[in-house]
C-alpha positions as CSV (number, residue, x, y, z in Angstrom):
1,X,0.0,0.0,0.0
2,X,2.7,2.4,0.7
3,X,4.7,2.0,-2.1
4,X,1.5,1.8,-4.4
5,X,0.9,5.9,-2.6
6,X,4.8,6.4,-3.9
7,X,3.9,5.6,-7.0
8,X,0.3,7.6,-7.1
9,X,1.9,10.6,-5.3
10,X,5.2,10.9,-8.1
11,X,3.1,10.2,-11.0
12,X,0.8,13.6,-10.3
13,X,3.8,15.5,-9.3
14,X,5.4,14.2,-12.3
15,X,1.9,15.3,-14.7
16,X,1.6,19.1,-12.5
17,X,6.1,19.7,-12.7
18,X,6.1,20.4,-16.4
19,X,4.7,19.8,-19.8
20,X,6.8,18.8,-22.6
21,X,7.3,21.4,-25.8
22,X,9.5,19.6,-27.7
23,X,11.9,16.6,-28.0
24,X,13.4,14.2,-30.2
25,X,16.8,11.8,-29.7
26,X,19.0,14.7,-28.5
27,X,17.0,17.4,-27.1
28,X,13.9,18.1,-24.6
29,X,12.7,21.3,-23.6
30,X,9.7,21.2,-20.8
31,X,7.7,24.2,-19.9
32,X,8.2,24.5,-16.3
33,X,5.8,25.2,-13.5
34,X,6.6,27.2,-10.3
35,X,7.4,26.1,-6.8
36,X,9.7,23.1,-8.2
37,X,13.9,23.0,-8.4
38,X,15.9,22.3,-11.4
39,X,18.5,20.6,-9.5
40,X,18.8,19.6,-5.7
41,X,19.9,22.3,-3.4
42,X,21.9,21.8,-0.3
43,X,18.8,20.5,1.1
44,X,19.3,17.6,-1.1
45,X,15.2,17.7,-2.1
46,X,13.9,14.1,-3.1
47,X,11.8,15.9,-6.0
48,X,13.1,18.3,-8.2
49,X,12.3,19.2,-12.1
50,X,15.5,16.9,-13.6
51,X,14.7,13.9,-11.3
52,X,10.9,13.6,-12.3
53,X,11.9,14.4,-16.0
54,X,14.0,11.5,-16.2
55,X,11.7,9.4,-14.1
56,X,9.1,10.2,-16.7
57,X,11.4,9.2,-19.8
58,X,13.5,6.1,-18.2
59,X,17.1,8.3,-19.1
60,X,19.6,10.5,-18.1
61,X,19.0,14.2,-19.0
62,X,21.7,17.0,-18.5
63,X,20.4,21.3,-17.7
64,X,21.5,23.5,-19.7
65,X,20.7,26.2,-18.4
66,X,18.4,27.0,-15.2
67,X,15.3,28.7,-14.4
68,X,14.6,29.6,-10.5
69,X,12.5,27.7,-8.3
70,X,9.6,30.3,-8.6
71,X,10.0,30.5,-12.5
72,X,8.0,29.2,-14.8
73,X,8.2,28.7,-18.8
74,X,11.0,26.9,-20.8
75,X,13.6,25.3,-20.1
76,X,16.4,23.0,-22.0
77,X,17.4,19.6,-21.4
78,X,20.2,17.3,-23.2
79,X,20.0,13.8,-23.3
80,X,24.0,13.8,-23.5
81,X,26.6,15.3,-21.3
82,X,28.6,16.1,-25.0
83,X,25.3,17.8,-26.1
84,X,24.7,19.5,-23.0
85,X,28.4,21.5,-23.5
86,X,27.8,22.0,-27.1
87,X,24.3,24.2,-26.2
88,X,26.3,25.7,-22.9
89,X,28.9,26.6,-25.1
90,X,26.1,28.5,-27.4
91,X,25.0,30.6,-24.2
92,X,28.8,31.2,-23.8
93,X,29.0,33.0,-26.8
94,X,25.8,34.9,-26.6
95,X,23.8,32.5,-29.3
96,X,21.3,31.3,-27.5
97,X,17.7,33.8,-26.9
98,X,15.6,33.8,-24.2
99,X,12.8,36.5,-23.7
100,X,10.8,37.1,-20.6
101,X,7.5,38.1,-19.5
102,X,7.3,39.9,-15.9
103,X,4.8,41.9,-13.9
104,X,6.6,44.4,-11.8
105,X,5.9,47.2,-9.2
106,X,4.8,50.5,-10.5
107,X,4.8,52.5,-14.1
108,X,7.5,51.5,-16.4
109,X,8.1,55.2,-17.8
110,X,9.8,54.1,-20.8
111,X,8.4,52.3,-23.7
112,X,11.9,50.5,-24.5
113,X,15.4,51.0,-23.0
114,X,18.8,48.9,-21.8
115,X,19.3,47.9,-18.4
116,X,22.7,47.9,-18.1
117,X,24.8,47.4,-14.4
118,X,27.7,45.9,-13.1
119,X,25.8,43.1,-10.5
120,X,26.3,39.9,-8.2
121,X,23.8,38.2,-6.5
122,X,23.7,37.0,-2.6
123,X,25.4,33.8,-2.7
124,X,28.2,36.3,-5.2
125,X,28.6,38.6,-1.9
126,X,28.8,36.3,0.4
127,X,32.1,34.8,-1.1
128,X,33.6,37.7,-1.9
129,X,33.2,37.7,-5.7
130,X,33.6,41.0,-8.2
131,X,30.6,42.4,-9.8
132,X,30.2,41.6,-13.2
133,X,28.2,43.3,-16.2
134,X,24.6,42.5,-16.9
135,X,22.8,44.1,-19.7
136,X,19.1,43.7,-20.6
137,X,17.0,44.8,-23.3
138,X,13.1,46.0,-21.7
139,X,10.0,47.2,-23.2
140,X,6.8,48.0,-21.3
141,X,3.7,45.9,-22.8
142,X,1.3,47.4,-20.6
143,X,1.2,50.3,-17.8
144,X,-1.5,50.1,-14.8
145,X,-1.3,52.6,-11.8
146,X,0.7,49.8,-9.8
147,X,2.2,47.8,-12.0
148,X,3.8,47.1,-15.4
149,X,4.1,43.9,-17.7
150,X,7.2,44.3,-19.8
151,X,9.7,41.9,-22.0
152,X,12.9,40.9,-20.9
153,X,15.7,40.0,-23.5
154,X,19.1,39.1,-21.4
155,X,21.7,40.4,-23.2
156,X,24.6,38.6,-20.9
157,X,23.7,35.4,-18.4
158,X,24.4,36.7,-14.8
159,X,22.9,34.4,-12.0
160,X,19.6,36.6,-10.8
161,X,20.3,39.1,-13.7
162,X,16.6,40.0,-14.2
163,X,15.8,40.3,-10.5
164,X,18.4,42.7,-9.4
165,X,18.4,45.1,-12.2
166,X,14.6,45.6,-12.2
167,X,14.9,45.7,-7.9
168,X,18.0,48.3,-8.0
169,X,15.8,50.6,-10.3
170,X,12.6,50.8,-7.8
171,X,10.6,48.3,-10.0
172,X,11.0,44.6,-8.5
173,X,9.4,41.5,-10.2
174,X,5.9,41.0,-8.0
175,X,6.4,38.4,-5.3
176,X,9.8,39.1,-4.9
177,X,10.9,38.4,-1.5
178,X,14.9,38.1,-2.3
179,X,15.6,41.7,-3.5
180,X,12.3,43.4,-2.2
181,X,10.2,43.2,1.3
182,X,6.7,41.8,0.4
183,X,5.7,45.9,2.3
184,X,7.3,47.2,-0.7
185,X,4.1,46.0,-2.8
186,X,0.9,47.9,-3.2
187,X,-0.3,45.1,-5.6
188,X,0.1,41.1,-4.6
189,X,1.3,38.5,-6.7
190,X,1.9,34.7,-4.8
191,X,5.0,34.1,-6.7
192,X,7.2,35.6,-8.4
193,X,6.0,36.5,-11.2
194,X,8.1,35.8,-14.1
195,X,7.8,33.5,-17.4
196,X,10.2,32.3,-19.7
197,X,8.2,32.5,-22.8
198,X,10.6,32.3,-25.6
199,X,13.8,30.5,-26.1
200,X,15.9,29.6,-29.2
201,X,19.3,28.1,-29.8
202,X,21.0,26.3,-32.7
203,X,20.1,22.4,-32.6
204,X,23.5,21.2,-32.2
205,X,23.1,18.1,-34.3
206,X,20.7,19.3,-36.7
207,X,22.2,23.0,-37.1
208,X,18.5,24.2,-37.5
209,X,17.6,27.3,-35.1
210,X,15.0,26.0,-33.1
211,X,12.2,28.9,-32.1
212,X,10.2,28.2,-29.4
213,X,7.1,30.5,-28.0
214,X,4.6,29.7,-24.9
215,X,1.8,31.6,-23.5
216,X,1.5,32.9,-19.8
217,X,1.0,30.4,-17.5
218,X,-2.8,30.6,-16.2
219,X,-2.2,32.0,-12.8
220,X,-0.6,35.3,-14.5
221,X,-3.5,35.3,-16.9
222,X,-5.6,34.5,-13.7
223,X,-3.9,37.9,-12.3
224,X,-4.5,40.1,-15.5
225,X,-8.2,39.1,-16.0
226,X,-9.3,39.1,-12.3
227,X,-7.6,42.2,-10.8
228,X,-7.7,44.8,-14.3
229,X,-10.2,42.5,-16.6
230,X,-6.8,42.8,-19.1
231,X,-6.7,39.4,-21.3
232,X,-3.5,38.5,-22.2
């Protein structure tokens, strides 16, 4: 009985932790749901997104790349550790696109700009590392009294990139609670409220540029539609 309620309780973790986009013999990308790890932390956690991918698919599968815990949208697997540093090395030299969708705390004044700092993250700090330069392209989709939902284009791949930059200019991602206090926010979000929409790279066996688009997740459409009657 117990181990029949293992099985039961991994098999709907396994259907709510992601969706497949696309895959074939070298390649998987999932769309990711929030609240879930891509790899174990030093809490060693029995579930995380890599572990119940390759439960689901009986293999191996390799990151490359990662998406934070309260992320959602997509994310790249290879089913090789040779294919994982060929599309690693791709993000190395700047080939890889990702684009973002956030909601974040007041009015985006304007319609497009850079973001461009010289950043480290907590964990950075703590150890004493150098800043190093982030750059991100912006543009404000939409403007409410409270809030803003803009595109995110990393230019460069720092660890947190999106997070600090949009917190050190007075407009932190909603439901941030690592570079903002949850008092800071007029309007509430549960998580944080970011999406990983779009992401293409080079297939590195094929050579074909693979494009890959999303929509929102349904709590941030949940968000738009209840709070401003905005469909997304």
């Amino acid at each position: 009985m117990l181990l029949n309620r293992y099985y039961a309780q991994s098999f709907l973790e396994m259907k709510k932790a992601f969706e497949i986009v696309f895959n074939d013999e070298y390649v998987i990308v999932l769309n990711k749901i929030a609240k879930i790890l891509v790899q174990p932390s030093p809490k060693k956690e029995k579930y995380t997104l890599t572990t119940l991918l390759e439960e689901q698919i009986s293999q191996s599968v390799y990151p490359c790349h990662r998406l934070d815990r309260q992320t959602t949208g997509l994310i790249a697997y290879a089913k090789t550790s040779q294919i994982q540093r060929e599309i690693m090395e791709q993000f190395r030299k700047g080939q890889v696109k990702k684009e973002y969708i956030a909601f974040v705390k007041g009015k985006v004044k304007s319609k497009t700009h850079i973001l461009e700092d010289y950043i480290r993250d907590r964990e950075a700090k703590r150890f004493g590392e150098r800043a190093k330069s982030a750059k991100t392209f912006c543009r404000a989709l939409k403007v409410f009294n409270d809030f803003s939902v803009v595109e995110l284009r990393p230019l460069t791949g720092r660890t947190n990139q999106l997070r600090i930059q949009l917190a050190k200019r007075g407009h932190p991602i909603l439901g941030e609670r690592k570079y903002a206090f949850g008092r800071d926010f007029k309007v509430k979000f549960r998580r944080l409220a970011l999406h990983a929409y779009f992401l293409s790279f080079i297939h590195p066996v094929s050579g074909e540029r693979l494009r890959l688009e999303i929509d929102l997740p349904e709590d941030m459409k949940a968000f738009l539609q209840a709070h401003w009657g905005v469909k997304y």
